[in-house]
C-alpha positions in Angstrom: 85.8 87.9 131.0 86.5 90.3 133.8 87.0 93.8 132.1 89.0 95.4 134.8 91.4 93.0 134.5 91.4 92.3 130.8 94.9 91.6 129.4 95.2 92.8 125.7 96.2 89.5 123.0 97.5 89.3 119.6 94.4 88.7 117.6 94.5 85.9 114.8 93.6 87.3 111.9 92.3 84.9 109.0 90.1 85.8 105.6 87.1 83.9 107.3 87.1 86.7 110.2 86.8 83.7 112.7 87.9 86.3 115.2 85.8 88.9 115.2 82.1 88.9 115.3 79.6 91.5 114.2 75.7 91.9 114.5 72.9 93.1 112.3 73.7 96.8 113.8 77.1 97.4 112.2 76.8 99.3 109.1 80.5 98.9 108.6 82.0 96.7 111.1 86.2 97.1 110.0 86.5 100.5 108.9 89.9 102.1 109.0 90.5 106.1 108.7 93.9 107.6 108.0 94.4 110.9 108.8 97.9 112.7 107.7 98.3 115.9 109.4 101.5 118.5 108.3 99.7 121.5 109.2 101.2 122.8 112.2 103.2 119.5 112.9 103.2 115.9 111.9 100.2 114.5 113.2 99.2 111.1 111.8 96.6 108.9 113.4 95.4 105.3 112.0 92.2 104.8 113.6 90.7 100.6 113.2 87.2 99.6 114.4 87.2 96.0 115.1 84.0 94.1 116.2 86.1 91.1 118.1 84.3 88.1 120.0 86.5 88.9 122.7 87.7 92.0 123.5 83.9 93.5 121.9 83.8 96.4 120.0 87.8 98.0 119.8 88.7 101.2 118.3 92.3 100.9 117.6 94.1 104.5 117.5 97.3 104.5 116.3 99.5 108.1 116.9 102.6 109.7 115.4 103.9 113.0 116.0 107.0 113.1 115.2 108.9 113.4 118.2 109.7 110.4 120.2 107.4 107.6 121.3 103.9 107.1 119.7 100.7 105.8 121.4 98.3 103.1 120.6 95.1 103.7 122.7 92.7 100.9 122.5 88.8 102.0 124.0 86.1 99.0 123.7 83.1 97.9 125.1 81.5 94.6 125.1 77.6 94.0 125.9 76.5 91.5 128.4 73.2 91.0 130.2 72.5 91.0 133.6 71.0 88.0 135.8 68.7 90.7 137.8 65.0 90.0 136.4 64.2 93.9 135.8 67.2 94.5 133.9 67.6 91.0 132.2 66.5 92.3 128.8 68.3 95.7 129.2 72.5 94.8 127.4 75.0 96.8 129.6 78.5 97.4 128.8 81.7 96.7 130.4 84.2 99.3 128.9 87.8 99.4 128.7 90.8 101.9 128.1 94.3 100.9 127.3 97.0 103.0 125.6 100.7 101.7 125.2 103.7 103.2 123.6 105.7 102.0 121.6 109.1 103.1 119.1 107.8 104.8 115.8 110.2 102.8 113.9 107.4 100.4 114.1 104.7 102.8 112.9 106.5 104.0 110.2 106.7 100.4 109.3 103.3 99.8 109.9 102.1 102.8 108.0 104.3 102.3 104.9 102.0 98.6 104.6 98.7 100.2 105.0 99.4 102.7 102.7 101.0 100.2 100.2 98.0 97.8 100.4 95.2 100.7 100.0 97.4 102.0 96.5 97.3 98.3 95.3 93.7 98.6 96.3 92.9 101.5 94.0 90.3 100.3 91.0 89.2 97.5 93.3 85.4 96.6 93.1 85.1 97.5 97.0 86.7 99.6 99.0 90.0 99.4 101.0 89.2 98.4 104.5 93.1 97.6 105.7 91.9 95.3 108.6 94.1 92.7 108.1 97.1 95.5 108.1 95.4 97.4 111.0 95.6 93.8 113.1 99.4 93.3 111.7 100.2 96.5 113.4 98.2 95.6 116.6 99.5 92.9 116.7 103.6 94.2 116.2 103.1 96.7 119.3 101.6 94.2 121.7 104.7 92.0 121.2 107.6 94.6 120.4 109.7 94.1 123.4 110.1 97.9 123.5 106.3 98.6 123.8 105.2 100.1 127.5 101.8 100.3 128.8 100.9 103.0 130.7 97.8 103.3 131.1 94.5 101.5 131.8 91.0 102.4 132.7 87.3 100.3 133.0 84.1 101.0 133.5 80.6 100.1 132.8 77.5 101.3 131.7 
């Protein structure tokens, strides 16, 4: 997979995890953090880590403000080795920026789940880790016909 070039999927999301992969180094491979923010303005940000066999490691960000268009910014990275024989054991990363925007009818949707799901989730033995609603919502802006991409950025490392 050539990063530069990567074009951003739906990912399938099932309760075997089949598309994401993690490693003995991820203490908590699907965390989700909410932040709501009325202080000065509305500020809310839905932040997903997903560890996903092929994009890598994503951070999802997704951003309300309150006026106009939100932003989902996506920022991974995904490890690969090189074939030169003094670096072969070294893992470099290929990294990636995307950000698209997208109506906020759709995060207030998308919000309104997530938040659902974690109060359902209250007294549960473990705690909430809203992947499967954090996917749901990548997943909605990637295909909303009203989503625009507007920027993109790789690198490596």
């Amino acid at each position: 997979m050539k990063i530069k070039n990567i074009k951003l999927e739906p990912i399938v999301y099932d309760e075997e995890h089949t598309a994401f992969e993690t490693t003995p180094d991820d203490w908590d491979p699907y965390a989700t953090t909410l932040v709501l923010d009325d202080y000065d303005w509305m500020n809310y940000k839905l932040t997903a880590y997903l560890p996903t066999k092929e994009y890598g490691k994503m951070r999802v960000r997704f951003e309300y403000t309150g006026m106009g268009k939100c932003t989902m910014q996506i920022s991974g990275s995904k490890g690969y080795k090189k074939d030169n024989e003094v670096l072969k054991n070294y893992i470099h990363y290929r990294c990636y920026k995307r950000t698209y925007e997208f109506d906020s009818e759709l995060f207030q949707k998308h919000i309104i789940k997530f938040m659902e799901a974690h109060i359902r989730h209250w007294g549960g033995e473990y705690a909430f880790r809203g992947t499967k609603e954090a996917v749901e919502f990548y997943n909605a802006v990637l295909t909303d016909p009203n989503t625009t991409f507007i920027e993109k950025r790789s690198w490596t490392k």
